[in-house]
Residue, then its C-alpha position, 0 to 999 in steps of 0.5 A: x668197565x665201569x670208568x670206560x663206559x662213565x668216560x664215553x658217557x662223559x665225553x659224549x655229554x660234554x661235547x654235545x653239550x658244547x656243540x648245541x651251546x656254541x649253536x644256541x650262542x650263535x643264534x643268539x648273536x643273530x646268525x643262523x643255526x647250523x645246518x644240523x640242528x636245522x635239518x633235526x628241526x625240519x625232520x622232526x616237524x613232519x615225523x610223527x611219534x609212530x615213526x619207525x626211525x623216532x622209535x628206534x632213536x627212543x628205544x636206542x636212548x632206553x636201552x642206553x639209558x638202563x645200562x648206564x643205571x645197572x652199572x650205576x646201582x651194580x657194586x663192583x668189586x670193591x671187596x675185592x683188593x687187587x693184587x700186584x701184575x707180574x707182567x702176565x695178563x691174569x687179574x687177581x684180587x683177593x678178598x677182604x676178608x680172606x686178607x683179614x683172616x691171614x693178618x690176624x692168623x699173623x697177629x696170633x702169632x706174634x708172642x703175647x698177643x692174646x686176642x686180635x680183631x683185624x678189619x680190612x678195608x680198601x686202603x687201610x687195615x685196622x687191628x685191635x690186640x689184646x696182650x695178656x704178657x709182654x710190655x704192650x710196646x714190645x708187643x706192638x712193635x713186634x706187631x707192627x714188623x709181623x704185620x708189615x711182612x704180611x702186607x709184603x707177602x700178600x702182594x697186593x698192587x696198594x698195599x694198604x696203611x696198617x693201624x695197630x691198637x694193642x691193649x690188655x683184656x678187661x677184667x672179668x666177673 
C-alpha cells in the first residue's frame, strides 16, 4: 500500500511540477502562459475565500494531506519477514521473533552449545553461542549446517544472512 500510494504521489508531483516549469519557461522566453494556468489565475482572482468550490479544493488538499502523513508515521510491518508464494494468493510473514525462538530451539539442539542468543533482523540473523565441550570450530560448523536448514525450512521469500559467534562461557565467582 505503502509503495503504491508514494508512487502516485510521485508521479503526480513530478509531472506537476514539470507542466508549471515548462509554463514558467515559456513565459519567461515571452510566450504566452497557457490556457490553463490563465484560466486558474482568472478564476481564482474573482473567488473568494468562502467559495463552496475553494473549500472543497482545500478541504480535498487536507484530507490527502493527513493520509500521506499517517502512512508516513505508521510502522509497517517491518517485524514481520515474508514468507515465499506458493502460488496461492494468501500472504504470510512470520514474525521476528517467533523466527528467533525457532533458530535458537535449533542452535540448543546441536551437541555442545550451551547457551545460544539468537537476533533476528530484516536481512540478517545474529547468533551468539556458548559451547561448554566440543572444539569450538566443531561446533560452529555443526551450527552453522543446523542453522543453514532452519532458514530452509522456515520459508521465508529472503532468507536472510546468518552470522554465527560460537564461544566458551566466562568464568564464574
Amino acid at each position: 500500500m505503502r509503495r503504491r500510494a508514494a508512487a502516485v504521489v510521485a508521479v503526480v508531483v513530478v509531472a506537476g511540477a514539470g507542466l508549471v516549469l515548462y509554463d514558467v519557461a515559456a513565459v519567461r522566453a515571452d510566450r504566452p502562459a497557457m490556457r490553463w494556468r490563465r484560466a486558474l489565475a482568472d478564476e481564482l482572482a474573482v473567488r473568494t475565500l468562502d467559495d463552496p468550490w475553494v473549500l472543497a479544493g482545500a478541504a480535498v488538499a487536507v484530507v490527502l494531506g493527513v493520509g500521506l502523513l499517517v502512512l508516513a508515521v505508521t510502522p509497517g510491518l517491518r517485524r514481520v519477514l515474508p514468507m515465499r508464494n506458493g502460488g496461492a494468493s494468501v500472504r504470510a510473514g512470520l514474525h521476528r521473533d517467533a523466527v528467533a525462538l525457532v533458530l535458537r530451539d535449533r542452535a540448543l539442539d546441536v551437541p555442545g552449545v550451551r547457551d545460544a542468543r539468537v537476533r533476528a533482523r530484516h536481512a540478517a540473523v545474529t547468533v551468539r553461542a556458548e559451547s561448554h565441550f566440543r572444539d569450538l570450530d566443531d561446533v560452529r560448523r555443526d551450527l552453522e549446517a543446523a542453522l543453514a536448514e532452519g532458514v530452509a525450512e522456515l520459508g521465508l521469500a529472503r532468507p536472510p544472512h546468518v552470522s554465527v559467534q560460537v564461544t566458551r562461557p566466562g568464568r564464574r565467582g
